[in-house]
C-alpha positions as CSV (number, residue, x, y, z in Angstrom):
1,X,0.0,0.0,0.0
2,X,1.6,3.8,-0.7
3,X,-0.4,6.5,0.5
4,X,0.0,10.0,-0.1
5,X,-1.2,11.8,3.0
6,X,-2.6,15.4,2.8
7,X,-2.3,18.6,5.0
8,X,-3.2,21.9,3.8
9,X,-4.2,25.3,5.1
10,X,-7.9,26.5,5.0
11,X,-9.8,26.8,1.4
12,X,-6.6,25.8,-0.7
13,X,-7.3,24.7,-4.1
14,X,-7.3,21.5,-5.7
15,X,-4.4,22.4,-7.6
16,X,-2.5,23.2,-4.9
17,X,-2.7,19.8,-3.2
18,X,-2.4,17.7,-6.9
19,X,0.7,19.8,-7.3
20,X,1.8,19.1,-3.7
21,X,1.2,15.2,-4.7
22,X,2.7,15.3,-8.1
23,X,6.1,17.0,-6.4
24,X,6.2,14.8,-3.8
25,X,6.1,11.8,-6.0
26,X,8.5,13.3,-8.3
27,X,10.7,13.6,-5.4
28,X,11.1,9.8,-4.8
29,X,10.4,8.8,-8.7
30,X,6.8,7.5,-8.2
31,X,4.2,8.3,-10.7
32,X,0.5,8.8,-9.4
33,X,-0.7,5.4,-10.6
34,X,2.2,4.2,-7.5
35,X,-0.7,5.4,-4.9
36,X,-3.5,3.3,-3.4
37,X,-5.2,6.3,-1.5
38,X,-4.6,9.6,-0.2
39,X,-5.5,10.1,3.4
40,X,-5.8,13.3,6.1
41,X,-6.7,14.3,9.7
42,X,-10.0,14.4,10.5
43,X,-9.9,17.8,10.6
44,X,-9.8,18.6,6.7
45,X,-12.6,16.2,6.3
46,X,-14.4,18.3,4.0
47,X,-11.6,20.5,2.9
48,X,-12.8,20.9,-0.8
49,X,-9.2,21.1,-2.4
50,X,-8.6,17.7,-1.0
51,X,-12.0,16.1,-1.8
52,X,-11.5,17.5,-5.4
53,X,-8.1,16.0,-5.5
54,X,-9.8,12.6,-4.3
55,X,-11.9,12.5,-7.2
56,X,-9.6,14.1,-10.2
57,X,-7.4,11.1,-8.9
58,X,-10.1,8.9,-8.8
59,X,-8.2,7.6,-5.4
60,X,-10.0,6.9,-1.9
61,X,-9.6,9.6,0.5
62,X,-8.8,8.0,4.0
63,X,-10.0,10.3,7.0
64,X,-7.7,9.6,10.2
65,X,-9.1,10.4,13.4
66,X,-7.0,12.4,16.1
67,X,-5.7,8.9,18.3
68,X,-4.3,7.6,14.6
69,X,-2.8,10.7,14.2
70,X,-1.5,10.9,17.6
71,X,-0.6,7.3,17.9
72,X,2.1,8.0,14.7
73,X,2.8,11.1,16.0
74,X,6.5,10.4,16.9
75,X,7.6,8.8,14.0
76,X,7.1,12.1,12.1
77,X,10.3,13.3,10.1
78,X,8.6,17.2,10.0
79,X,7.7,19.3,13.2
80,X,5.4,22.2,12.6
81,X,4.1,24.1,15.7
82,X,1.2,25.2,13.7
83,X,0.4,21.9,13.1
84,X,0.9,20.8,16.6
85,X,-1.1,23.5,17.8
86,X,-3.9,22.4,15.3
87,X,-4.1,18.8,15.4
88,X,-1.4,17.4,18.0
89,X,0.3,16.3,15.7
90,X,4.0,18.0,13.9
91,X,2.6,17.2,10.6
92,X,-0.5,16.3,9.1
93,X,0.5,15.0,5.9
94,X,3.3,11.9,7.1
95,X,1.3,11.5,10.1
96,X,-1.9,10.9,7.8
97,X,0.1,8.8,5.5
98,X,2.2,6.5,8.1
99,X,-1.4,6.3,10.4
100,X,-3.0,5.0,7.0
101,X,-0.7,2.7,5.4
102,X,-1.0,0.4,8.7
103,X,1.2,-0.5,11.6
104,X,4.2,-1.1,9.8
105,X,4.4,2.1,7.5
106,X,7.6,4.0,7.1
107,X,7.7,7.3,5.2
108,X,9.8,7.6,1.9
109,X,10.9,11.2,3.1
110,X,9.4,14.2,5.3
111,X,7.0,16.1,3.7
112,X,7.0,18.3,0.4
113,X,5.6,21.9,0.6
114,X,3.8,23.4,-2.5
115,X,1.9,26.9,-1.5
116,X,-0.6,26.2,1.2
117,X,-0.1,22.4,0.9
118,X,1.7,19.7,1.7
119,X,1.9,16.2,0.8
120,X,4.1,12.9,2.5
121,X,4.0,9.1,1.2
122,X,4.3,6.5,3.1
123,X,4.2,2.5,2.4
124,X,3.4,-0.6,4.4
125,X,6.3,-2.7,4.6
126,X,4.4,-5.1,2.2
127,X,5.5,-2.6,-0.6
128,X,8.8,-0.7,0.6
């Protein structure tokens, strides 16, 4: 499983976040067709960029609740305080991705930053 988890500050566009995923894979040499799902806190829910992103991908979008989040929370590679502050967790997007690609998930790097979003991907060890 590879999952591209999603953080992204209020009301950013669909653009933002599909060019926050296509960097991010471009970074580690993935193409989109690599991901199984995208995934995100509960918090951005029904953050339209990301639910638009969902569907242009035609990809699941996986809500993690705050203990997921929390529970991963360590294993993090970014720390932002406004994320901490927000959700208790350093960052969103690999905590999203490690907390959905299962107990055994390792992230491929820390999270890539396009404009108001960011993107992480993680695998289960099944894939990495």
């Amino acid at each position: 499983m590879m999952v591209a988890g999603i953080g992204c500050r209020k009301g950013a566009a669909h653009e933002d976040i599909l060019s926050a995923i296509e960097t991010a894979l471009e970074a580690h040499g993935l193409v989109v067709t690599a991901l199984t799902a995208l995934a995100t806190a509960s918090l951005k829910h029904d953050e339209p960029g990301i639910l638009a992103a969902a569907r242009r991908l035609d990809l699941p979008l996986l809500v993690i609740d705050d203990a997921a989040l929390s529970a991963v929370a360590g294993r993090t590679l970014s720390h932002s305080q406004a994320s901490q502050k927000a959700t208790g967790t350093p960052s969103v997007s690999e905590a999203s991705a490690l907390a959905a690609a299962g107990t055994d998930a390792t992230l491929l790097g820390p999270r890539t930053i396009v404009g108001p979003a960011t993107c992480a991907i993680a695998t289960s060890g099944a894939t990495a």
